[in-house]
N, C-alpha and C positions, 0 to 999 in steps of 0.2 A: 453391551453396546460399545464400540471403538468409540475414541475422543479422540480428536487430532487439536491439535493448537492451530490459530487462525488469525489473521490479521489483525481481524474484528473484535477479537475475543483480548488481544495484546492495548488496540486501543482504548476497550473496556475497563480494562485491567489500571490501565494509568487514570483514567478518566474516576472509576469508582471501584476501588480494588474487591467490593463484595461481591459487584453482579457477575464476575465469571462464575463463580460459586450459585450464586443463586439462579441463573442459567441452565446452568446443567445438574443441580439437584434440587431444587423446589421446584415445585408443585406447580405446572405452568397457569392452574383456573387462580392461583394466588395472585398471577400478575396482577398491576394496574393497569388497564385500557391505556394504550399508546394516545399521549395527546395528540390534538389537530395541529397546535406546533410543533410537534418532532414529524408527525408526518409529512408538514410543510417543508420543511426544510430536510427526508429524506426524496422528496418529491422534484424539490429546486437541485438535488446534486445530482439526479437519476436527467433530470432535463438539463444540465450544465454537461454530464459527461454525454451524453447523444447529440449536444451542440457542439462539442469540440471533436467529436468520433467524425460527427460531419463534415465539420469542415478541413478536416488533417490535411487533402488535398494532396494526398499520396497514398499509393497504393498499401492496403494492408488482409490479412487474412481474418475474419471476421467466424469467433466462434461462440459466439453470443445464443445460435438458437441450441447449442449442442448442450448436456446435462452431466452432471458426476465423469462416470469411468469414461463415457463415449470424448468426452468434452477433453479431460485430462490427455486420451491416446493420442486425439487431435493433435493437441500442443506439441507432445513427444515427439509427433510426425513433423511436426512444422516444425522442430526447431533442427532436425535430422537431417529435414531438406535446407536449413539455412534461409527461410523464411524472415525477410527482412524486418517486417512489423506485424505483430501477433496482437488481436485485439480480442481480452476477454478468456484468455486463456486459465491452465488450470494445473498445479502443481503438487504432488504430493511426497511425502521421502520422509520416512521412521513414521514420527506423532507430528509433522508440518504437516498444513494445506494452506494454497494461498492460492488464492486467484487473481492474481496481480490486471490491472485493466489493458495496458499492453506489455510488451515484451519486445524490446525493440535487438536489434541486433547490433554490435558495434565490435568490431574487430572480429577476436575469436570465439568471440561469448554473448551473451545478452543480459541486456540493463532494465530493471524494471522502471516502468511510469504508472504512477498513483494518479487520475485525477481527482482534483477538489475543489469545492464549491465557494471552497473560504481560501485564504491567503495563507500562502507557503511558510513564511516565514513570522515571528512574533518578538515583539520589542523592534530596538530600531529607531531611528528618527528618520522617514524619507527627505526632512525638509533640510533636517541637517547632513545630510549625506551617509547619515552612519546605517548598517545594514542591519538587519535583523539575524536571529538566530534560527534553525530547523526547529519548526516542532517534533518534541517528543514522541505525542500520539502520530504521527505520518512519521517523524523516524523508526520507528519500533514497525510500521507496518513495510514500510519498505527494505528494514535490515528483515523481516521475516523469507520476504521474495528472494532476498539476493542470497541469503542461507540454503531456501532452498536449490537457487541456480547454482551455487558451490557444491554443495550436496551431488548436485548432477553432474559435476566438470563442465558445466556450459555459462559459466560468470562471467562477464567483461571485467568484474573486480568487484570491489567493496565499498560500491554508489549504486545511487538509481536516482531517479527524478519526481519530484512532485510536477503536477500541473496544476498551477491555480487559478483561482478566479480570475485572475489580471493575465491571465495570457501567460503568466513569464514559468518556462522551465525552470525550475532549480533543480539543482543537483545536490544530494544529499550525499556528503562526502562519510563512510560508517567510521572511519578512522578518525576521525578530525571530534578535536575537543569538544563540547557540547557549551562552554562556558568557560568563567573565570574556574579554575580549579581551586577548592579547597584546600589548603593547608590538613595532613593529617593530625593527632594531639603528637605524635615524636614529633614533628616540625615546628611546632608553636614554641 
């Protein structure tokens, strides 16, 4: 059986470094029943990304009812023709897949957009003005997308965007520090 790596599998990975592992070799009758809270809350981002799909209020290419290889050729096509916003699309290149939620187009290339259900960024004071930092798990899934759109010569660059809860784009810049950088032990 092929494994590809996946968004989902990256943000698993940060989240609980075992279940990639236990995913894809145990024994699926071992799982535990998915609680009615994760269900809940995969329930509120599936109804949070269809509320923001709806109201984009600009025209996009909708590949949502399509599946695997048919869904993927889709995208290939749309992104050939220069298909300005791709929604639901499908990418694959070596051991990546990603199905980034759009694909927007910007200059020579395309930038991927992540929606989520939660807030883009973590830490921070809003009160006192100071901003927060990219999460990790939506960074890792969003350098995934944009790996693959290099992969294909069709990147706008080395960003893509979260959409979160509050409406607000960010822009997840892949270059830019992640924090205070540690001192290595030769610098101490």
């Amino acid at each position: 059986m092929e494994r590809r790596i996946t968004a989902s599998q990256l943000y698993s990975h940060l989240t609980c470094p075992h279940r990639v592992a236990m995913d894809a070799f145990e024994d699926p009758a071992r799982r535990d029943p998915v609680s009615p809270f994760v269900e809940l809350l995969w329930e509120r981002g599936s109804a949070y990304e269809a509320d923001v799909i709806r109201g984009l209020g600009l025209p996009f290419l909708d590949l949502s009812g399509l599946q695997g290889e048919a869904k993927e050729a889709a995208t290939r096509e749309a992104i050939a023709r220069g298909e300005t916003l791709i929604y639901n699309g499908r990418l694959t290149v070596d051991e990546l897949l990603g199905e980034p939620d759009l694909l927007r187009g910007e200059g020579e290339g395309y930038a991927a957009i992540d929606i989520k259900s939660g807030a883009g960024e973590e830490g921070g004071d809003e009160d006192a003005g100071e901003d927060g930092k990219p999460k990790k798990t939506y960074g890792v899934q969003i350098a995934l997308y944009t790996d693959l759109l290099e992969r294909l010569g069709v990147s706008a660059g080395r960003y893509g965007y979260i959409w979160d809860v509050h409406g607000a784009e960010l822009r997840y810049d892949l270059d830019a520090p992640l924090g205070p950088r540690t001192p290595s032990i030769g610098e101490i």
